[in-house]
SEDORO-19331 format. One record per residue (C-alpha): chain; x, y, z; residue in one letter. Coordinates in steps of 0.1 Angstrom, whole numbers, padded with zeros to 4 digits. Layout:
<segus>
{'A',{X,Y,Z},'A'},
...
</segus>
This chain:
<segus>
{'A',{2376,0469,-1134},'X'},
{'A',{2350,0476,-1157},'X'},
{'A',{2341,0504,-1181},'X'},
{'A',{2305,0494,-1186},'X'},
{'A',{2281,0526,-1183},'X'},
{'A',{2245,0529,-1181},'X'},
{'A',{2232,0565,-1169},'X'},
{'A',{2257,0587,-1158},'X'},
{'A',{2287,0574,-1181},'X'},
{'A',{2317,0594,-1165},'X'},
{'A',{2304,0583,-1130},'X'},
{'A',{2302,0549,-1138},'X'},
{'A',{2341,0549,-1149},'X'},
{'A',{2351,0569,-1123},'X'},
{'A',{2338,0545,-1100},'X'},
{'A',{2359,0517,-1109},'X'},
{'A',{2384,0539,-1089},'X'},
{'A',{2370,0530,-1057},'X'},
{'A',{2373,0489,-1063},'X'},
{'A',{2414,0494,-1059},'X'},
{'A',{2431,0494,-1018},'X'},
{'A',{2448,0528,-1014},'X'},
{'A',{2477,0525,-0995},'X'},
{'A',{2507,0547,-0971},'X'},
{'A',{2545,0550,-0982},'X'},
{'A',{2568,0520,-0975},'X'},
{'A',{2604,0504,-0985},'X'},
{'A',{2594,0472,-1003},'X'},
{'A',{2609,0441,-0989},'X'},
{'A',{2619,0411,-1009},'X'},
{'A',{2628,0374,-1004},'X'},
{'A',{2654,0359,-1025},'X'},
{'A',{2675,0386,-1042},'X'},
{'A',{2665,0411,-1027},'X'},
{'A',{2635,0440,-1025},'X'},
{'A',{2638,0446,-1066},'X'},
{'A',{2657,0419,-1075},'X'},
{'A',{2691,0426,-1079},'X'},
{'A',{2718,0404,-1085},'X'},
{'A',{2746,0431,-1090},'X'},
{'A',{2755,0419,-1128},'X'},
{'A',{2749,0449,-1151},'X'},
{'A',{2714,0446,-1171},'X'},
{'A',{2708,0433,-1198},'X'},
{'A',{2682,0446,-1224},'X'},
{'A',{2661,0429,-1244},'X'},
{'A',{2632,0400,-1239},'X'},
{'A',{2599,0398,-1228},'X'},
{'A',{2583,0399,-1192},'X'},
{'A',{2554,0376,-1185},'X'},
{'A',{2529,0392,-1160},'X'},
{'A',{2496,0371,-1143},'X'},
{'A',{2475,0401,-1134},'X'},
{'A',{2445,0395,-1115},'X'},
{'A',{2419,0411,-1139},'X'},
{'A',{2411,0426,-1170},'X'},
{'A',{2408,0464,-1159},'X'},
{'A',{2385,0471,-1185},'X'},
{'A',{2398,0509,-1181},'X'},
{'A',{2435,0514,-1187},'X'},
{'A',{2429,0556,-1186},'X'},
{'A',{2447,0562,-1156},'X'},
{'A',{2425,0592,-1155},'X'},
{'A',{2395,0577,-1152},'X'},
{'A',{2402,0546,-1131},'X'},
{'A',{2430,0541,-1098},'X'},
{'A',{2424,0503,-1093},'X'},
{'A',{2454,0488,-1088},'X'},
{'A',{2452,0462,-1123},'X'},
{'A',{2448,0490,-1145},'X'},
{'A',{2477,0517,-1131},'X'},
{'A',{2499,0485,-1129},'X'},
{'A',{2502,0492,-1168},'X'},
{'A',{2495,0526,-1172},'X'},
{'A',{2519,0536,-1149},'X'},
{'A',{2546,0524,-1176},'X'},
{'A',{2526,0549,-1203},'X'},
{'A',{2525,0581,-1186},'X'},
{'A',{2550,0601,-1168},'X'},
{'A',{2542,0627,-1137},'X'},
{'A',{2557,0662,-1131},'X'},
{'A',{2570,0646,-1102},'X'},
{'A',{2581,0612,-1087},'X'},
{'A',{2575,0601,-1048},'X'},
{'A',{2604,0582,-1035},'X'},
{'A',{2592,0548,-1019},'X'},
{'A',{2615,0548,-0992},'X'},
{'A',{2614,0585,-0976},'X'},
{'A',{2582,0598,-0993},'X'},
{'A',{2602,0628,-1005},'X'},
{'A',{2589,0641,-1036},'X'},
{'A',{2613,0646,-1067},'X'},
{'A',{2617,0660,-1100},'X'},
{'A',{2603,0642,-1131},'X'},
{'A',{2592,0660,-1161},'X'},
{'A',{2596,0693,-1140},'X'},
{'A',{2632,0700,-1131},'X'},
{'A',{2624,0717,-1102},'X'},
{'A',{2593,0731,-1088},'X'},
{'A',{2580,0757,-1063},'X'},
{'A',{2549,0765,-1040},'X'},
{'A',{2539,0797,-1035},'X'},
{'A',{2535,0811,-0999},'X'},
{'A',{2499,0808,-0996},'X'},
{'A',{2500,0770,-1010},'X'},
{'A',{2476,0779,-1037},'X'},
{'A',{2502,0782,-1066},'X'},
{'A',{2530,0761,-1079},'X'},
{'A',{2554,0767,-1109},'X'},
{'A',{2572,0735,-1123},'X'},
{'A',{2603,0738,-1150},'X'},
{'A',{2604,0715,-1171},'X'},
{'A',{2628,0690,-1185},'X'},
{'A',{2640,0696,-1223},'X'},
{'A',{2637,0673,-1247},'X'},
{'A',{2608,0651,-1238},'X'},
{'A',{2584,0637,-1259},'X'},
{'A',{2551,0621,-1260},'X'},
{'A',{2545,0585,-1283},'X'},
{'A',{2530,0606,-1311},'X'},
{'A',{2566,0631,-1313},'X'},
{'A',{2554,0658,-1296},'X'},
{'A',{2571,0677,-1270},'X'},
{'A',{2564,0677,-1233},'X'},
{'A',{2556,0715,-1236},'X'},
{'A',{2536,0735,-1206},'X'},
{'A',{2507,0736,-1231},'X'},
{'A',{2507,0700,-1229},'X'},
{'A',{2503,0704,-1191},'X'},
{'A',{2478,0730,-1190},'X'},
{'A',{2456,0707,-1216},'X'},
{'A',{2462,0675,-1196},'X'},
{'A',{2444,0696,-1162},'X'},
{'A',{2422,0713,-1180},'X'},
{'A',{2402,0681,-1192},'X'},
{'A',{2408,0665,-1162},'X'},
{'A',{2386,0688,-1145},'X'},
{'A',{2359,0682,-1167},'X'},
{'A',{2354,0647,-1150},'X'},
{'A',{2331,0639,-1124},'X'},
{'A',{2353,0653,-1088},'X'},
{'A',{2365,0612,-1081},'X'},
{'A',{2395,0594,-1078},'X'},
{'A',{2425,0614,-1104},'X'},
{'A',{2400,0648,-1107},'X'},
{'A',{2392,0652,-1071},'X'},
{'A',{2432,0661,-1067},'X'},
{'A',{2426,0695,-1086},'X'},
{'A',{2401,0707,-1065},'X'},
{'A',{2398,0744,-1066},'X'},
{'A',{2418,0746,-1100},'X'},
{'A',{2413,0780,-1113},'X'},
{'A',{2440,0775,-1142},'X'},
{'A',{2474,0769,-1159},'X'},
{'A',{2495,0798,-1166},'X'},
{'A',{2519,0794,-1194},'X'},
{'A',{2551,0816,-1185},'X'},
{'A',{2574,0804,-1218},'X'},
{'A',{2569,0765,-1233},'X'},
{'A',{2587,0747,-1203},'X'},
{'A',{2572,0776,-1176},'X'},
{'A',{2542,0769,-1160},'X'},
{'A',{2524,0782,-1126},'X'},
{'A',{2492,0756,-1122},'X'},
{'A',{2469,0777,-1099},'X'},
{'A',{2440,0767,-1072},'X'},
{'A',{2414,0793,-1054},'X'},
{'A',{2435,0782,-1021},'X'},
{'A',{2457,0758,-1006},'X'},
{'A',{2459,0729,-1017},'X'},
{'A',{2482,0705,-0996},'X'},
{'A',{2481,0674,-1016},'X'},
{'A',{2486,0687,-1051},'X'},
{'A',{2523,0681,-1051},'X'},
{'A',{2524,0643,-1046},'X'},
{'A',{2490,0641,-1067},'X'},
{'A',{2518,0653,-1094},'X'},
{'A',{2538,0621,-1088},'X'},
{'A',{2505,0596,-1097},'X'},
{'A',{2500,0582,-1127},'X'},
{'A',{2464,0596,-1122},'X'},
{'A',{2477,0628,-1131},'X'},
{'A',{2503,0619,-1156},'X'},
{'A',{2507,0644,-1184},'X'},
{'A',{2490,0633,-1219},'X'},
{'A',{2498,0646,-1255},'X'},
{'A',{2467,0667,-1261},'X'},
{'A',{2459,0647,-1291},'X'},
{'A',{2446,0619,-1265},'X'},
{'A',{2419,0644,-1260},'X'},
{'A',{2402,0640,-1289},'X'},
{'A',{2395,0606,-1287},'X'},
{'A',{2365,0598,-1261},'X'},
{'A',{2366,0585,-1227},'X'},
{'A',{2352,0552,-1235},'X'},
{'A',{2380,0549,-1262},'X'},
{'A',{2407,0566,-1236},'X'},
{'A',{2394,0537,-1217},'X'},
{'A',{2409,0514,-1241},'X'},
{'A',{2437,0526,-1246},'X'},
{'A',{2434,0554,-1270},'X'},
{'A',{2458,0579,-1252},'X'},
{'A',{2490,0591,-1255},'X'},
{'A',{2519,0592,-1228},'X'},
{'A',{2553,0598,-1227},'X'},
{'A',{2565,0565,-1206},'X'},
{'A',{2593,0544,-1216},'X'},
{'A',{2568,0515,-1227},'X'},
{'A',{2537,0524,-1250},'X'},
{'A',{2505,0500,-1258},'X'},
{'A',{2507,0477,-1283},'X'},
{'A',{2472,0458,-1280},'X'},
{'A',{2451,0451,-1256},'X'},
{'A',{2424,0422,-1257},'X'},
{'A',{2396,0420,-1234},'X'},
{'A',{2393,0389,-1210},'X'},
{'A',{2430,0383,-1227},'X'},
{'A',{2460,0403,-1221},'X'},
{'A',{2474,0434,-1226},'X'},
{'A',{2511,0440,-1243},'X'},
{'A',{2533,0472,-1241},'X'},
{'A',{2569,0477,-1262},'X'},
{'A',{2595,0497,-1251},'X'},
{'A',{2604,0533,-1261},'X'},
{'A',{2637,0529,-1276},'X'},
{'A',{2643,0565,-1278},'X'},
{'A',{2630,0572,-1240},'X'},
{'A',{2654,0595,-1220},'X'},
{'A',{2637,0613,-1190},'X'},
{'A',{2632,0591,-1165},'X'},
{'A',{2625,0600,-1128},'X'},
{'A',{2651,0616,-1111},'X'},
{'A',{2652,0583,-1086},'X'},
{'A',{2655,0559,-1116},'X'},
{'A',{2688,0539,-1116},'X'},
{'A',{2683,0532,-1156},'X'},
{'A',{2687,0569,-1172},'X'},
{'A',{2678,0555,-1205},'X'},
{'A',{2650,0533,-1222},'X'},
{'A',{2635,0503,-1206},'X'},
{'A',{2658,0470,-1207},'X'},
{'A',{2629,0450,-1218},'X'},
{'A',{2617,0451,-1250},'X'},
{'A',{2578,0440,-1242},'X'},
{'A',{2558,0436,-1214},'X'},
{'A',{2529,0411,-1214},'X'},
{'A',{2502,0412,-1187},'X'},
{'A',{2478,0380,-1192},'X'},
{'A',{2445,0384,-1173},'X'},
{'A',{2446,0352,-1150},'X'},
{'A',{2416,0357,-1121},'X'},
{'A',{2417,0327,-1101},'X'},
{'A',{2446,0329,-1079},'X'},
{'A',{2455,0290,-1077},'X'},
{'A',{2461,0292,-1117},'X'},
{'A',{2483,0326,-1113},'X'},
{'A',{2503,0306,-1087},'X'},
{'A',{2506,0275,-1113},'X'},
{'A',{2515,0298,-1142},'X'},
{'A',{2544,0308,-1120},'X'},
{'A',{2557,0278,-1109},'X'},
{'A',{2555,0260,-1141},'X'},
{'A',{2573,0287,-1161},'X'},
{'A',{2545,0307,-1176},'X'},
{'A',{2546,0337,-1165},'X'},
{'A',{2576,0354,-1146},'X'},
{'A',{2552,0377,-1118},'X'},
{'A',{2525,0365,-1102},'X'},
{'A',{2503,0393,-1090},'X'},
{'A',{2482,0397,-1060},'X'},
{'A',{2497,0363,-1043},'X'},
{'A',{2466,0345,-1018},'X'},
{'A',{2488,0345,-0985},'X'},
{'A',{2485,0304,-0984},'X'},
{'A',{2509,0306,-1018},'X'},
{'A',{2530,0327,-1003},'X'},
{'A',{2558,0303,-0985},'X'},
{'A',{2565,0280,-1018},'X'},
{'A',{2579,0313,-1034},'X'},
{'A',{2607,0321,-1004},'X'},
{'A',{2633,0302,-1025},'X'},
{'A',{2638,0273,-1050},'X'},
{'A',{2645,0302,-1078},'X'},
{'A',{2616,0326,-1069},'X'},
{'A',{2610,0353,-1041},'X'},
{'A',{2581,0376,-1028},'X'},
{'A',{2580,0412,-1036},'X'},
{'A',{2560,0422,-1009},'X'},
{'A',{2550,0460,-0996},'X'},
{'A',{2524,0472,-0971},'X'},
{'A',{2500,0496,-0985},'X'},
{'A',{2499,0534,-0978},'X'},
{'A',{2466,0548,-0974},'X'},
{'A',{2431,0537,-0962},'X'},
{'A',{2432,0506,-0950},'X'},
{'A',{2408,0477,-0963},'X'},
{'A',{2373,0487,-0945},'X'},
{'A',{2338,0475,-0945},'X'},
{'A',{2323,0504,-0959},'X'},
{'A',{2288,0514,-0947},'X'},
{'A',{2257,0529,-0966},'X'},
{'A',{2242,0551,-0942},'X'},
{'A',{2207,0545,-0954},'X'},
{'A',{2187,0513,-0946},'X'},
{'A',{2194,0493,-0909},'X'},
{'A',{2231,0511,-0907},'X'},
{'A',{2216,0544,-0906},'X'},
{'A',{2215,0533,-0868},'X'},
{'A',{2248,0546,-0851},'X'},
{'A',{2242,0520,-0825},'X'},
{'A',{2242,0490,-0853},'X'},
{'A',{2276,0509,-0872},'X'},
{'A',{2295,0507,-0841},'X'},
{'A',{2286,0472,-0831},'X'},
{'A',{2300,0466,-0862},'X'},
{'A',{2333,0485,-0849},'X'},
{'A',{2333,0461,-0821},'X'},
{'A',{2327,0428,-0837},'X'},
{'A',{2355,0426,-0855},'X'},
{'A',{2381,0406,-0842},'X'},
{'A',{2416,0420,-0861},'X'},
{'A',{2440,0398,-0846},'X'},
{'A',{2425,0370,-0851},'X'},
{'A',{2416,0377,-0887},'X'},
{'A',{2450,0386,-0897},'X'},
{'A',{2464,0351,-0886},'X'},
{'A',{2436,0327,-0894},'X'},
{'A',{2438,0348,-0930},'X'},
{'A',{2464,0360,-0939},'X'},
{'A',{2506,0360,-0938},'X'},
{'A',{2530,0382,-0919},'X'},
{'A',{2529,0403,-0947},'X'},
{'A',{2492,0421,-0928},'X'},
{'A',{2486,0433,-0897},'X'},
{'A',{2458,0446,-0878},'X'},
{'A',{2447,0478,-0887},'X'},
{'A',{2449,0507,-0862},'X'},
{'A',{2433,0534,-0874},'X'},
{'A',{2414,0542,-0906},'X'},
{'A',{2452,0549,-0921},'X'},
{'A',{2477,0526,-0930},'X'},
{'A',{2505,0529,-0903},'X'},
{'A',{2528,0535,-0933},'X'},
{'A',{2510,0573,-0945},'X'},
{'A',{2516,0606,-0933},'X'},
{'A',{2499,0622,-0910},'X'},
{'A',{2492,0583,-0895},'X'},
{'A',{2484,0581,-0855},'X'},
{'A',{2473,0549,-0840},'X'},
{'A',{2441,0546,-0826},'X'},
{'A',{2440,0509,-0820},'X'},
{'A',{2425,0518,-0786},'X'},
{'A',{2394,0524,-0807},'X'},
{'A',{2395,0493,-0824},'X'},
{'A',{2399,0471,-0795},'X'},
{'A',{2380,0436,-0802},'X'},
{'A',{2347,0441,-0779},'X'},
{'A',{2313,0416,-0783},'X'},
{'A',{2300,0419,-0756},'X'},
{'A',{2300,0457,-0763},'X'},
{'A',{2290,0452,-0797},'X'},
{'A',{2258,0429,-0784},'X'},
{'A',{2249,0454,-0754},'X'},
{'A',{2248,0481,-0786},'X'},
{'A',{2223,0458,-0810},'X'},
{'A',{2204,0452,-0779},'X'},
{'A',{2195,0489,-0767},'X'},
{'A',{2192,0496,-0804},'X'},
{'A',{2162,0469,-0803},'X'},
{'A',{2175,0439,-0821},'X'},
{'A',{2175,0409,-0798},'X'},
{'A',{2190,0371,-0802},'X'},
{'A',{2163,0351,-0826},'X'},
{'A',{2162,0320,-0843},'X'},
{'A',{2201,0308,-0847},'X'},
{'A',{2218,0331,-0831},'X'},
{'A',{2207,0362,-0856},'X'},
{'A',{2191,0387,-0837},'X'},
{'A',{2156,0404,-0852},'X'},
{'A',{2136,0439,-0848},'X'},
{'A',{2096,0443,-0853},'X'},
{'A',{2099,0403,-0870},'X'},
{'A',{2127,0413,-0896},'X'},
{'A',{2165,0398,-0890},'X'},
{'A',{2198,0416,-0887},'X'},
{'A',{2209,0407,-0923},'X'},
{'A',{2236,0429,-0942},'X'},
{'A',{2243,0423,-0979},'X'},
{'A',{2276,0428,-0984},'X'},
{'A',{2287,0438,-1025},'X'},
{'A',{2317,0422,-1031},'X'},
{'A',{2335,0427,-1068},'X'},
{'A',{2346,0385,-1075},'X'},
{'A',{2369,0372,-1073},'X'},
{'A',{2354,0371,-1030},'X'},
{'A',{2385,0381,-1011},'X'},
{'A',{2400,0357,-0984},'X'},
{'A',{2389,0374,-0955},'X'},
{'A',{2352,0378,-0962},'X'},
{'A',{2343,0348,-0953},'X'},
{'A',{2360,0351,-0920},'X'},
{'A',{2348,0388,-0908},'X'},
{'A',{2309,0371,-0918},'X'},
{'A',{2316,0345,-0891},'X'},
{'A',{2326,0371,-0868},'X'},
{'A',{2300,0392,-0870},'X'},
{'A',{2274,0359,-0867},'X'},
{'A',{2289,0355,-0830},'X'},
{'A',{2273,0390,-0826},'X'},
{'A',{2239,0381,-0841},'X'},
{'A',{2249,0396,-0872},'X'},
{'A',{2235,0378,-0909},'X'},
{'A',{2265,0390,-0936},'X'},
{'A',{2246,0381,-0967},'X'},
{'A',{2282,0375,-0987},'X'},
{'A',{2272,0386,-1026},'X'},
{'A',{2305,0383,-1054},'X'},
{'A',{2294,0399,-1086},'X'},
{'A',{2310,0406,-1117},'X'},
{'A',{2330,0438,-1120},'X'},
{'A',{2307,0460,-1139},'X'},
{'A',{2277,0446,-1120},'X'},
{'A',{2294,0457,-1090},'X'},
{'A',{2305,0488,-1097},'X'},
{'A',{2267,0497,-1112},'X'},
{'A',{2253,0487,-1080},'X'},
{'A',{2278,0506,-1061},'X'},
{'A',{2266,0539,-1076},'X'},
{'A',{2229,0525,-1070},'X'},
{'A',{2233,0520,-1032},'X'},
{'A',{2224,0486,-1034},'X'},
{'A',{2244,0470,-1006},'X'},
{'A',{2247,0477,-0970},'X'},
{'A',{2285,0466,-0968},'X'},
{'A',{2312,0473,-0997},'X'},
{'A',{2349,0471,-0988},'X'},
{'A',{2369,0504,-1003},'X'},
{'A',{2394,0515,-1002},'X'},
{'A',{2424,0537,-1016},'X'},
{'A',{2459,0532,-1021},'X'},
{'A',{2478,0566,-1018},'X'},
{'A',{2510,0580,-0999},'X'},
{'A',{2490,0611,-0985},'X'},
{'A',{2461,0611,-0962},'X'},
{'A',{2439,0637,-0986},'X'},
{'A',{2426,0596,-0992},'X'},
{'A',{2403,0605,-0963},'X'},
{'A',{2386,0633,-0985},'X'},
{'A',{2387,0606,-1015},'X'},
{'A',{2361,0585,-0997},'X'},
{'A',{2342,0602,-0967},'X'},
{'A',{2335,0641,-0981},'X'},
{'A',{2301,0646,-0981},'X'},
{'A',{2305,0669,-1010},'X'},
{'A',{2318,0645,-1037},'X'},
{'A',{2301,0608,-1047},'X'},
{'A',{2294,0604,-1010},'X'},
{'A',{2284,0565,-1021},'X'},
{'A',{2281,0557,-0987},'X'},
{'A',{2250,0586,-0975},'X'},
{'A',{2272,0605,-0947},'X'},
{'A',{2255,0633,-0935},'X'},
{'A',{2272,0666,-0942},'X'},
{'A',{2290,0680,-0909},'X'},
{'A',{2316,0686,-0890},'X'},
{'A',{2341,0658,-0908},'X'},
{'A',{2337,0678,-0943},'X'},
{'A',{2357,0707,-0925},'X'},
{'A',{2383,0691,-0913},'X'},
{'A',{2388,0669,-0947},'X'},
{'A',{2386,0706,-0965},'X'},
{'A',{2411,0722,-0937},'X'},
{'A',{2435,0692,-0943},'X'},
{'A',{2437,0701,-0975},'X'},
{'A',{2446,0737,-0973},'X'},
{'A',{2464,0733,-0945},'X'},
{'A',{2501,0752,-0952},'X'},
{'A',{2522,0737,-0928},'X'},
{'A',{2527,0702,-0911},'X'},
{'A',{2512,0711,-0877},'X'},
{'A',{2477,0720,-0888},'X'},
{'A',{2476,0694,-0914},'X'},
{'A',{2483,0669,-0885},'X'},
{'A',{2457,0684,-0865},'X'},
{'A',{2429,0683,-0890},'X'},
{'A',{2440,0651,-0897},'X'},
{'A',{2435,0637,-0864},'X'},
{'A',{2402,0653,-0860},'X'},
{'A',{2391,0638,-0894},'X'},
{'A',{2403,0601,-0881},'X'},
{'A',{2384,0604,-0849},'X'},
{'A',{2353,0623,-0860},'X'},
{'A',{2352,0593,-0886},'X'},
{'A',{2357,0568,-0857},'X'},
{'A',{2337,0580,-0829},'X'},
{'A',{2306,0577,-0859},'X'},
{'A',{2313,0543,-0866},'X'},
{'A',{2316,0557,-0905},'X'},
{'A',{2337,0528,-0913},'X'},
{'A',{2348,0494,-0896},'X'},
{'A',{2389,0493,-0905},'X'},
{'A',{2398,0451,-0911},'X'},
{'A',{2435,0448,-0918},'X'},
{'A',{2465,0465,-0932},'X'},
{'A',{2468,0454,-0970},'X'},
{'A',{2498,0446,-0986},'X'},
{'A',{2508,0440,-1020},'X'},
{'A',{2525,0407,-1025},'X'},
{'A',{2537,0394,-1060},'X'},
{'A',{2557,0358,-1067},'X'},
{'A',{2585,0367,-1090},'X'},
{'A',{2614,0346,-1109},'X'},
{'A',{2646,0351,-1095},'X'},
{'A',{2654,0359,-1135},'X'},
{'A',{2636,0389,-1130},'X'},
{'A',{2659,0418,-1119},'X'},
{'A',{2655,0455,-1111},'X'},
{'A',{2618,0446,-1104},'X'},
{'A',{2601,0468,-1077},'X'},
{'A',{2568,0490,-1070},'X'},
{'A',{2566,0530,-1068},'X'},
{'A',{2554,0549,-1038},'X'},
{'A',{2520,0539,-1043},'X'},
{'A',{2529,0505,-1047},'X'},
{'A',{2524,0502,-1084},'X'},
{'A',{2543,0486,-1105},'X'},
{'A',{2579,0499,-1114},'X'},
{'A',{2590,0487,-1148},'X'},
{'A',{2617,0513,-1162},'X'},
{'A',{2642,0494,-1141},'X'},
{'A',{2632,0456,-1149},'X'},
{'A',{2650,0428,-1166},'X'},
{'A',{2655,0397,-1174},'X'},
{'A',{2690,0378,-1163},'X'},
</segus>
């Protein structure tokens, strides 16, 4: 959301990856015409979309950032070796043709497609492939880098050959191909700097390409007219139908809900579950999809009053999911049940563990030493239970109602919305207690994204036991021991009260009924190729 840097520049930037929701593989389903918004006339090409996006990203390098308003466009300007299908999770040929892992899981060879080409004319060549990894390696191990961990090299066989190589398995690398995070760029984008990248100043081979973006504004793409490789899934085997696409950068959601109504813009992003009924009919629908991934979570700094287990897991039991989901939100959430979205791989529920429990949660504060004070908010050696919790603004709906819940406990959720880049700086300083992250992704190598205590590690976990079964997940060769390390990863992170899980997120949009072929990818981004306007 923000590509502001002080210190540690690539950090910073790569931080902004962990302000986006991270969620599991799931069929999107629609209201109106349908899930994307077909009326079964043949489309027509040509037009303008109008998009209300939530934010300015402030980073539209898909590289450097995974937050959900910034891939929603630069998924549209960079194309993977691979696609994911939404509905099965199977993943499919893209840029490579076909593609094959070795036996050990540490190698994979991709064919590519002839004829591609980037923006700038230049083929989709394995050279292009073996630059594109081997600068993204060079950036700090967060967010798009961390999915070529162990990357020993690109081997170049002929100019559409090419065997990209790790030190051992590596069991998420294949659907990592499918983001837009690693989406292949013309090497000339390397040249340009990462603060430039940031704005824009790279170089896909997507059916739409940049035309300007403005800060605090809008961004605008144009089609590709002579795009012709689409993913293998796509129903439109040719350029986009639309000629532009226009995202205006619309924060407050009331407004984004007015700008659709009255005609102003065609998608509404990120709809507040209260808007969500007027858009069931009357010439509209809701594109909605749950997210695969890690669900939304208070996340915990280890350091400072939640460096007590005892506190972390009162925490665990203080939160009433149920009950937030229907004071808050629409059927579109549910309560979460594990630390995964029900919709990724490798999910298991664990809702036993989440079960709502305060009088639990109060006998934990009490043998931990903090007993009922003044109001209701329980105090240690004269000091109260008070959490501040670092919220990027605009505040989420259901802050507000998990800081009421954790009152009845005798906990003080000091509630503290800052702008973007404020956050994200004070993200990387430790200066909260609470944050809420988490990632959007069909593949449960998220866990690793956010809990290894060898990468960021912004929240202070303690190396252990949890940083082997993230690594043996990741090598694992077959299902079964991925599954199992898997598990022991979900519980290990559970039985330490490492994180409290709130909700299953969703992604819900308002959209015209004039919009057609509209629909979201795998990781619920934003599916253009197909769109237009009827």
């Amino acid at each position: 959301m923000s590509t502001r840097t002080t210190g540690s520049r690539p950090r910073l930037r790569l931080a902004i990856a962990l302000l986006a929701v991270v969620l599991p593989v799931a069929a999107c389903s629609g209201e109106g015409t349908g899930s994307s918004g077909t009326s079964g006339g043949a489309p027509r090409d040509g037009g303008t979309l109008l998009v209300g996006s939530e934010a300015d990203p402030s980073c539209l390098d898909p590289q450097q950032t995974g937050q959900f308003g910034a891939v929603d466009i630069s998924r549209s300007l960079v194309d993977g070796l691979t696609s994911q299908n939404p509905k099965t999770g199977k993943i499919v040929p893209w840029l490579a043709k076909s593609f094959t892992t070795s036996a050990d899981g540490s190698a994979f060879t991709f064919v590519l497609r002839e004829g591609a080409t980037f923006s700038d004319g230049k083929p989709v060549d394995a050279a292009a492939v073996k630059t594109t990894f081997d600068n993204l390696v060079k950036l700090p191990a967060n967010g798009a880098p961390s999915y070529l961990i162990g990357y020993k090299g690109t081997t170049i066989t002929d100019a559409h050959r090419l065997t990209v190589k790790f030190s051992s398995a590596n069991a998420q690398f294949l659907q990592a191909t499918s983001t837009a995070g690693l989406g292949i760029l013309s090497p000339a984008s390397f040249k340009a700097s990462v603060a430039d990248r940031c704005r824009g100043a790279f170089i896909g081979s997507g059916p739409y390409v940049l035309d300007h973006y403005t800060t605090d504004q809008e961004v605008v793409l144009k089609k590709r007219k002579d795009y012709a490789w689409p993913s293998s899934i796509a129903t439109n085997k040719g350029a986009a139908h639309l000629d532009e696409v226009k995202f205006s950068f619309i924060p407050e959601g009331g407004a984004r809900t007015g700008a659709l109504t009255s005609g102003q813009v065609q998608v509404a992003k990120a709809l507040q579950p209260t808007d969500e009924a007027q858009f069931k009919g009357n010439g509209f629908r809701v594109l909605s999809a749950p997210g695969p991934g890690l669900v939304p979570p208070l996340s915990l700094n280890h350091k400072g009053i939640l460096a007590d287990y005892k506190v972390r897991a009162a925490l665990l039991k203080g939160v009433d999911r149920q009950e937030l989901v229907e004071s808050v939100f629409s059927s579109s959430y549910k309560p979460a049940t594990s630390i995964l979205s029900s919709g990724t791989p490798y999910y298991k529920d664990f809702s036993d563990r989440l079960r709502y429990d305060p009088e639990g949660a109060k006998s934990l504060l009490d043998s931990a030493g903090w007993k009922p004070g003044k109001g209701g908010i329980r105090v240690k050696d004269g000091k109260p239970l008070a959490l501040t919790w670092l919220i990027p603004a605009p505040m989420p709906p259901a802050n507000e109602a998990v800081q009421q819940q954790l009152r009845k406990i005798g906990v003080d959720v000091k509630l503290k919305p800052v702008a973007p880049p404020v956050y994200v700086e004070q993200q990387q300083k430790g200066q909260f207690d609470l944050t809420a992250v988490g990632v959007t992704r069909a593949d449960p190598d998220v866990l690793r994204n956010i809990f290894y205590s060898k990468g960021d590690n912004l929240w202070h976990l303690p190396a252990g036991k949890l940083d082997t079964y993230l690594e043996q997940q990741a090598l694992a060769t077959d299902a079964k021991t991925r599954q199992t390390a898997v598990t022991r990863a979900v519980e290990w992170i559970l039985d330490h009260a490492d994180t409290v899980p709130l909700y299953e997120g969703a992604q819900v949009h308002g959209v015209s009924d004039k919009v057609q072929g509209f629909g979201l990818d795998a990781s619920n981004r934003l599916d253009l190729h197909d769109t237009w306007l009827g």
